[in-house]
C-alpha positions as CSV (number, residue, x, y, z in Angstrom):
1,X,95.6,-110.9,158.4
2,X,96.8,-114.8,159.4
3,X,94.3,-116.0,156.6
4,X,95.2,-118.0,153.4
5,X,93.2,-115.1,151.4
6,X,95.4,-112.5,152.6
7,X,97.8,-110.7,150.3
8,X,100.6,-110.3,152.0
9,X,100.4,-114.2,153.1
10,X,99.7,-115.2,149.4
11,X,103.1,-113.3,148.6
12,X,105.2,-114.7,151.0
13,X,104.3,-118.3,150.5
14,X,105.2,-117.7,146.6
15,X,108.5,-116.3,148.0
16,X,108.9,-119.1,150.2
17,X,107.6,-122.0,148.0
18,X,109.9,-120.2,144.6
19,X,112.8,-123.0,145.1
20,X,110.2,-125.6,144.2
21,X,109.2,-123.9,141.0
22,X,113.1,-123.7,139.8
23,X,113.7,-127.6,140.5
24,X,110.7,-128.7,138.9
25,X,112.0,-126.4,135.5
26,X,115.8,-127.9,136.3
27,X,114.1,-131.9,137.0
28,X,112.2,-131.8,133.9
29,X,115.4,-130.4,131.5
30,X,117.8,-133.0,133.2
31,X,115.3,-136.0,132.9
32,X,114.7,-134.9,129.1
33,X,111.1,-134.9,129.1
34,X,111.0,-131.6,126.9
35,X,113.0,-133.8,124.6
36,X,111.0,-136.6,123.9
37,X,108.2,-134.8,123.7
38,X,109.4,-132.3,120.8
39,X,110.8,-135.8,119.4
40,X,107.6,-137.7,119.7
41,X,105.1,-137.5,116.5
42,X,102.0,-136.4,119.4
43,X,101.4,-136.0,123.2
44,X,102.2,-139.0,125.2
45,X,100.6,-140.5,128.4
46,X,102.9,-140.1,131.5
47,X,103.3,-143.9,131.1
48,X,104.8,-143.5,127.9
49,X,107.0,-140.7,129.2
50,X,108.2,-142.6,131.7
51,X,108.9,-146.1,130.0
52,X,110.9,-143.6,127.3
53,X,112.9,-142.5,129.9
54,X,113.1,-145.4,132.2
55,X,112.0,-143.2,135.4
56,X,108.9,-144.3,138.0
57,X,105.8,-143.9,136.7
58,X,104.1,-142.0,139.2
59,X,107.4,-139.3,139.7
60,X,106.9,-138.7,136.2
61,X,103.0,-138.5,136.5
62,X,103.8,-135.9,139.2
63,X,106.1,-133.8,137.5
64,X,104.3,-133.6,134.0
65,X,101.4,-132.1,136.4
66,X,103.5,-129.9,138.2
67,X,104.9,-128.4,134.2
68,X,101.1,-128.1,133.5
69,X,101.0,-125.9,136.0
70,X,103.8,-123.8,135.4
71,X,102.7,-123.6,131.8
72,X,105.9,-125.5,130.3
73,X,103.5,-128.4,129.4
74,X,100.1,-128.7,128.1
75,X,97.4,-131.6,128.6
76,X,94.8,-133.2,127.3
77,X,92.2,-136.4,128.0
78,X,92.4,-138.6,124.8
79,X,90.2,-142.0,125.6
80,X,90.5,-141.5,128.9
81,X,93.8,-140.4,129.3
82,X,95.9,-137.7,129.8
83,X,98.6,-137.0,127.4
84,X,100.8,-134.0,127.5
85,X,102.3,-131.8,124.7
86,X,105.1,-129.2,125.0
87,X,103.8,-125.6,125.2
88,X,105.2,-122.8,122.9
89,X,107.5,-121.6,125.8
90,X,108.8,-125.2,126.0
91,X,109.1,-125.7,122.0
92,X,111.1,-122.2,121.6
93,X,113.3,-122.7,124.8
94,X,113.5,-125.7,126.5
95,X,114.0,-128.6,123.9
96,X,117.5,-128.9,122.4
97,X,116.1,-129.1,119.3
98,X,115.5,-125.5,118.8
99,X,118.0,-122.6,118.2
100,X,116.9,-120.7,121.0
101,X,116.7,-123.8,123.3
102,X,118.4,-122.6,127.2
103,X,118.8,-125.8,128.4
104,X,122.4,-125.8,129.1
105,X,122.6,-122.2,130.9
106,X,119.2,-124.0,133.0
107,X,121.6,-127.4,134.0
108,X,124.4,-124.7,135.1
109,X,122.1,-123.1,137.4
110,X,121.3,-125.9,138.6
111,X,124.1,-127.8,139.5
112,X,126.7,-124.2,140.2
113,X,124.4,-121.1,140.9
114,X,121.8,-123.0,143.2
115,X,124.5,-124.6,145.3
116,X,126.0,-121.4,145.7
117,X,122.4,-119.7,146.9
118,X,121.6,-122.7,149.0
119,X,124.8,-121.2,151.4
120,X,123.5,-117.3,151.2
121,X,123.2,-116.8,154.5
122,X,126.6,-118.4,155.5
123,X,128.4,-115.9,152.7
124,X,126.2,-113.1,154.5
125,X,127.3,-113.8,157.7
126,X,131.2,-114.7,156.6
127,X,131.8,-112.1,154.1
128,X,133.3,-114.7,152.2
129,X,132.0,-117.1,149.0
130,X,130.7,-120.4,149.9
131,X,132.6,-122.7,146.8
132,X,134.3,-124.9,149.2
133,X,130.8,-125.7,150.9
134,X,129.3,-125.7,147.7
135,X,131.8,-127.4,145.4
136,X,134.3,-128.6,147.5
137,X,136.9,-126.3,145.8
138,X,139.0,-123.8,147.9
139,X,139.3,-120.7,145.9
140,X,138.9,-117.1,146.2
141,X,138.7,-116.9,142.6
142,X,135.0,-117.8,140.5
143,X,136.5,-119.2,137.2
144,X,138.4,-121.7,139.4
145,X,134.7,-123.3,140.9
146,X,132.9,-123.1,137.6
147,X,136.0,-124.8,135.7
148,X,136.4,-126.9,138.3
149,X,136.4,-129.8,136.1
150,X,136.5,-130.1,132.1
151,X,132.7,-131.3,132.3
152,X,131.7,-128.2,134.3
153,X,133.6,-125.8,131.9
154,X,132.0,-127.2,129.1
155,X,128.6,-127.1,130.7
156,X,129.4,-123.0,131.4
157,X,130.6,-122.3,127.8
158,X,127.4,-123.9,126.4
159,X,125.4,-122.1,128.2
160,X,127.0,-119.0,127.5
161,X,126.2,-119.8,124.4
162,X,122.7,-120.4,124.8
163,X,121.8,-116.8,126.5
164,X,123.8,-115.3,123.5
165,X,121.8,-117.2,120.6
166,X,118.1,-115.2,122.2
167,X,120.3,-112.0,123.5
168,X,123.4,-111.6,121.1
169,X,121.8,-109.2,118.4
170,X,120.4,-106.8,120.7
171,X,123.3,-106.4,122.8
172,X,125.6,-106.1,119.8
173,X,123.2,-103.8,117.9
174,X,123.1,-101.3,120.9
175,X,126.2,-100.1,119.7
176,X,127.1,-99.6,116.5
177,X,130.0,-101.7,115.9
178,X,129.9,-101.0,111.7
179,X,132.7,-98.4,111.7
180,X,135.6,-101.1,113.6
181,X,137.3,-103.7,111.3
182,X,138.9,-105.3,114.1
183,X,136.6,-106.4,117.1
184,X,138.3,-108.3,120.4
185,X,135.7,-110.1,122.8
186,X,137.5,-110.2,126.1
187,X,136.5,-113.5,128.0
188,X,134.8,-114.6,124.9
189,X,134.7,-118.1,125.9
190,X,133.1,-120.5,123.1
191,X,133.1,-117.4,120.7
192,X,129.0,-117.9,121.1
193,X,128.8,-114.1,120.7
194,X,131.8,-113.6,118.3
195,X,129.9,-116.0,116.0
196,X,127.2,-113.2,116.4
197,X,129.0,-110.2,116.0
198,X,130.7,-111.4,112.9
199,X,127.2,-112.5,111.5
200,X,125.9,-109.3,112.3
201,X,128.3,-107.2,110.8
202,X,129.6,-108.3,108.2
203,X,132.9,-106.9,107.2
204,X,134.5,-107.2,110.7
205,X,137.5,-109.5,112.2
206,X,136.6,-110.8,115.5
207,X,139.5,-112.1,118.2
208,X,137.7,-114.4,120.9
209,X,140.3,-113.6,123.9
210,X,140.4,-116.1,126.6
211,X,142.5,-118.8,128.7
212,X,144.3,-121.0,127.4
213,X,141.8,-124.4,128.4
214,X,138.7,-121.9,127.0
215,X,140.7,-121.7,124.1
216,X,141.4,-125.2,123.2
217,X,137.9,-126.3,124.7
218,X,136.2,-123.9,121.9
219,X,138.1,-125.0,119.3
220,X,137.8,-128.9,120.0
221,X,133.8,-128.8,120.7
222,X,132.4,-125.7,118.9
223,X,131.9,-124.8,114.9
224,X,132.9,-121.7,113.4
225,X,132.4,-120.0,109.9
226,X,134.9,-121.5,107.5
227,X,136.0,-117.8,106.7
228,X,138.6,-117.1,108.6
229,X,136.3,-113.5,110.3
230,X,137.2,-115.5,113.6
231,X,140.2,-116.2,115.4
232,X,141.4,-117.0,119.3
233,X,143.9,-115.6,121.5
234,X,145.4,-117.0,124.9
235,X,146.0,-115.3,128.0
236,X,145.0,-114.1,131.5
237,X,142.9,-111.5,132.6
238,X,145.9,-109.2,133.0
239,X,147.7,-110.4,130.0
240,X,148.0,-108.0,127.0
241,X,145.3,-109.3,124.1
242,X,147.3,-109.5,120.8
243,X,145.0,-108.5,117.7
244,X,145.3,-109.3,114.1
245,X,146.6,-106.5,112.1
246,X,147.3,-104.0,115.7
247,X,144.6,-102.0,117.5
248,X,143.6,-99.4,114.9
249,X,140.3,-98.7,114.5
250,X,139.6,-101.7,117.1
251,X,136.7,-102.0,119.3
252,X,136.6,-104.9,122.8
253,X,133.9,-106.6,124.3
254,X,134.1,-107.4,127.7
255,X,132.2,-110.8,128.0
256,X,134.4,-112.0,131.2
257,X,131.1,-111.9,133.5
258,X,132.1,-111.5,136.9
259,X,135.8,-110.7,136.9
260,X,136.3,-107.3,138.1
């Protein structure tokens, strides 16, 4: 025991040192290195990286390493140099560029879920959230911190949308949702998953509920099919959800996340 090949020490300094992993991941997305380098026509020197971005040479030297490492990035000596390629993990989901790409969902933790884990222990010891700490807003309601400006919100419903385009099918195949004409997705937000459903099955109506700034944020900065299979409805949490046509044969989605 007490020795860097023991077990149990090599565990807890992954546990301890996991934080570091994470901001690497988050660095990398924000900085857009994953970017230029599905952009770029072959690897690129750290140099090159960094004069494309217009960040310090030797930060962006550093972090290339460190995505080496965590298997986000791949590298190779060409002339003497080390140039660096996205990986297939990278390619799939972290450069915009591709359908699946998580980006946005990885910037929200970032900048919303890792500042409310950085004040775990006060919330412990409260009982109480942390989003005044964390945010600077006073609420004892969740949608009010992550909409706490129109930037935010949009950040949350495009990355909503992200998990759904790699999780949608399978959550929506799970049940059979062929039989229901009329489908309602409660807190559907940017109708990522409506998009989905309707795609999936194909002779179904689909009514994104949601509030009222969801609502009009969808419609402004998100595309939907041209035939009319989806349509948005305003209101609250508590607020009755009006569907096209009445509730026969209608089946809801409850995409509101963490509103009890």
């Amino acid at each position: 025991m007490g020795s860097p090949e023991d077990e149990a020490y090599r565990l807890l300094q992954e546990y301890s040192n996991g934080f570091m992993v994470s901001q690497v991941l988050f660095a990398a997305c924000e900085l857009g290195v994953f970017d230029l380098l599905a952009e770029a026509p072959g690897p690129l020197g750290s140099a090159a990286v960094a004069a494309r971005l217009g960040i310090s040479c030797r930060g962006t030297e550093q972090l290339l390493d460190a995505c080496v490492a965590l298997r986000l990035l791949r590298v190779q000596v060409r002339t003497g140099e080390a140039v660096y390629a996205n990986t297939e993990l990278a390619s799939a989901y972290l450069a915009r560029a591709s359908p699946t790409c998580q980006q946005h969902m990885l910037l929200y933790m970032a900048r919303t879920t890792y500042l409310c884990w950085a004040h775990l222990a006060e919330a412990v010891r409260d009982g109480e959230n942390q989003y005044l700490k964390a945010f600077g807003v006073s609420s004892k309601e969740l949608f009010t911190a992550v909409y706490r400006s129109e930037a935010e919100r949009l950040q949350f419903m495009r990355a909503l949308g992200d998990v759904w385009s790699v999780e949608g099918r399978s959550v929506l195949a799970a049940f059979d949702l062929s039989p229901f004409p009329l489908v309602c997705d409660l807190g559907g937000c940017s109708g990522a998953l409506a998009k989905e459903c309707a795609s999936l099955y194909t002779g179904c109506h689909v009514t994104v509920f949601d509030i009222p700034d969801v609502v009009q944020a969808a419609k402004r900065h998100f595309s939907f099919p041209e035939d009319g299979r989806i349509s948005f409805s305003e209101g609250g949490f508590r607020r009755v959800v009006r569907v096209p046509g009445g509730l026969g044969g209608a089946a809801f989605m409850d995409n509101s996340n963490d509103v009890a």
